[in-house]
N, C-alpha and C positions, 0 to 999 in steps of 0.2 A: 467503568474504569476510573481508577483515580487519578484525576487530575491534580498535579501541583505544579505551580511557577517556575520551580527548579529546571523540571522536564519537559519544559513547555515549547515548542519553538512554531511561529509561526510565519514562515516564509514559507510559501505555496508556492515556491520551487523546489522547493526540499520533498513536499508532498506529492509532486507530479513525478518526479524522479523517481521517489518509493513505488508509485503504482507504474510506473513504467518498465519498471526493472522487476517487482515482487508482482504481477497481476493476478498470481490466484488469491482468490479474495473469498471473504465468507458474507453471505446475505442472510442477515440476521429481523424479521420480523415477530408482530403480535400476528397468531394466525385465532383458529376459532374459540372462542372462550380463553382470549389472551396469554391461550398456550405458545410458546415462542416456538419457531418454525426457524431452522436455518439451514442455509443451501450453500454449497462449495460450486464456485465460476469461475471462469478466467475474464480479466474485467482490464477495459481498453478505456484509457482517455477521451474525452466526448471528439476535441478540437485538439489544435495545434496548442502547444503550452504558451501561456499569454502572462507576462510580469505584471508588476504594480499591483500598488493595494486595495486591495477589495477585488482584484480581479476573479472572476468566476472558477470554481473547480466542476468540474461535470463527467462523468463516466458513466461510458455503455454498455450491456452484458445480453445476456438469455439465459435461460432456462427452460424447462420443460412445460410446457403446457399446465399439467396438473400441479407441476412448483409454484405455479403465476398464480393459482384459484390458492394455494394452499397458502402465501404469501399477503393475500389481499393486493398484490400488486397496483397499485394507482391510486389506492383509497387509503393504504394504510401506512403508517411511519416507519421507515429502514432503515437499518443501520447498515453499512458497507466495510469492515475491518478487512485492513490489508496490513501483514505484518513483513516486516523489514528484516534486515540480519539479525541476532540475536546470539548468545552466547552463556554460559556460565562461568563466572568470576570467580578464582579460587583464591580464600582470604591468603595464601601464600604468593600472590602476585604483591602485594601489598605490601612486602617487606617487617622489619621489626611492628609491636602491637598486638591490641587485641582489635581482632576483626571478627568478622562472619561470613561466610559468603553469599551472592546476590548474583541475580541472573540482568544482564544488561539487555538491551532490547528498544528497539524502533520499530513502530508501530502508526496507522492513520486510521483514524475513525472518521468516516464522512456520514450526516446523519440530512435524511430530507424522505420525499413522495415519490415514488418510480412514476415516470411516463411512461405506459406502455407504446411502443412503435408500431407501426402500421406492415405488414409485413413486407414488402421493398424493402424499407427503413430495416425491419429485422434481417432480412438476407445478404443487407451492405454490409451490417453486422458481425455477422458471418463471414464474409469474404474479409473485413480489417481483421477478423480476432485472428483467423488463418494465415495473412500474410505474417502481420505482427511475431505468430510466434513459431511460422517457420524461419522469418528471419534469424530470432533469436534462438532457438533451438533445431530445423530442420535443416530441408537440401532446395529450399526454393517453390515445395511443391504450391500449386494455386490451385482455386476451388473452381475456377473455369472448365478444368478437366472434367472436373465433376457434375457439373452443373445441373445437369436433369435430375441425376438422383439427389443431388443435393436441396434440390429444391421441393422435392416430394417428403424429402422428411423435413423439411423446413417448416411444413404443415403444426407439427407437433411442438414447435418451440416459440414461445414468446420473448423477445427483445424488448428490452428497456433503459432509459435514459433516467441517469440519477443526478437533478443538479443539486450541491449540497448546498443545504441552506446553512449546518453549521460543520465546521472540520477540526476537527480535535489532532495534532502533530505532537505527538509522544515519543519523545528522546532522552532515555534513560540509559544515561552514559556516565555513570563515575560524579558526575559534575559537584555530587556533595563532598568528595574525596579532595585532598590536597595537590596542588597541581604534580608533584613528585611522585606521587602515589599512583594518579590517574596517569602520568607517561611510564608507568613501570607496568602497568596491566596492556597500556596499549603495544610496548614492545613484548607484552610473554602473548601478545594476540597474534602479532605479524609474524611471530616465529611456531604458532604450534602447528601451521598445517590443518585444522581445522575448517570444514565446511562455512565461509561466509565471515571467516575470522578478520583476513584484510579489511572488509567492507567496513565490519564492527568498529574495526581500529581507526578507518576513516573516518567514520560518522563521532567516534570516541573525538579525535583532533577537534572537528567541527564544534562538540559540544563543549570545548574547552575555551574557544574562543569568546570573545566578547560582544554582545550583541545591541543592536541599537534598539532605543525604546521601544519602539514599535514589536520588538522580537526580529528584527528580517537580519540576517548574516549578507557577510559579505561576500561571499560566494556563491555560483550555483552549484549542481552538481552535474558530474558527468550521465550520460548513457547508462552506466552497469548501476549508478544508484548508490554512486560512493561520490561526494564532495572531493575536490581535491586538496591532496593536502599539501 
């Protein structure tokens, strides 16, 4: 991915929010003869979210048994992509000018070594990734109910812990555009009804703001993985 300073933000509250809210996530390895190998997961924060700089990012997942050998799992370098709202920009939001259009997009690249979990460790796994996202999408159901079967096919899948050693926060929002410009796209965003358009428009506000040297904003964000605006 290309990274520039424009798009850059790094406040690793921004980045827990993304994978809280966005957790299907892609697992991207070298597998055998450095052919790339990548796997689609629902991927849960290690811990509770912790501020300050330098604080650790870490997140835990599964997959399949033969995903894990096909991965190199523990040995080999992964990459974790988890993408954010996203949208397409139509140079007619933009008013008078010559434009082009561009697709806006947030995005976390976390890059490090999977620990693979010991299987307890993977079935706890299992019972967070299920509450998490009956919360967020079900009716309350728990894996308690299930448990015996649950644990019989628990056989077949490996759990892993990713602590990232580097986090790439990719927020490509307007920010090259004139501030008149970039608040004309964010209102034709909150009005078109569009899948994830608010959120865009949120994270848009955010990357308008002004940020301290370091990169860290003065906001966190909400639960859905929108900044407030």
């Amino acid at each position: 991915m290309l990274e520039q300073e424009l798009y850059t933000m790094r406040d690793l509250r921004l980045a827990r929010s993304l994978i809280e809210a966005f957790g299907w996530a892609i697992l991207a390895s070298a597998g055998e003869g450095g052919d790339p190998v990548v796997s689609h997961l629902p991927l849960l924060l290690d811990h509770e979210p912790r501020d300050g700089a330098g604080a650790p990012l870490s997140v835990v997942s599964h997959v399949a048994n033969a995903d894990a050998e096909l991965h190199h799992l523990g040995t080999s370098h992964s990459l974790v992509v988890v993408q954010g709202p996203n949208g397409y920009i139509s140079p007619a939001w933009y008013g008078p000018g010559s434009w082009v259009p561009t697709w806006n997009y947030v995005t976390v690249h976390l890059h490090g070594t999977c620990q693979l979990l010991d299987p307890e460790e993977t079935f706890e796994v299992l019972g967070r990734t299920v509450e998490h996202y009956e919360r967020q999408y079900g009716s309350g159901w728990r894996l308690a109910g299930s448990e015996g079967y649950a644990r019989r096919i628990a056989g077949g899948i490996t759990g892993f812990r990713l602590q990232a050693e580097r986090v790439v926060l990719k927020a490509k929002l307007s920010q090259d555009k004139p501030p008149g410009v970039a608040s004309a796209v964010i209102e034709e965003l909150e009005r078109s009804g569009r899948p994830h358009a608010p959120l865009l428009a949120s994270w848009m506000r955010l990357g308008q703001q002004p940020r301290h040297a370091d990169g860290a904003t003065e906001v966190a964000p909400d639960e859905a993985g929108a900044p407030p605006g």
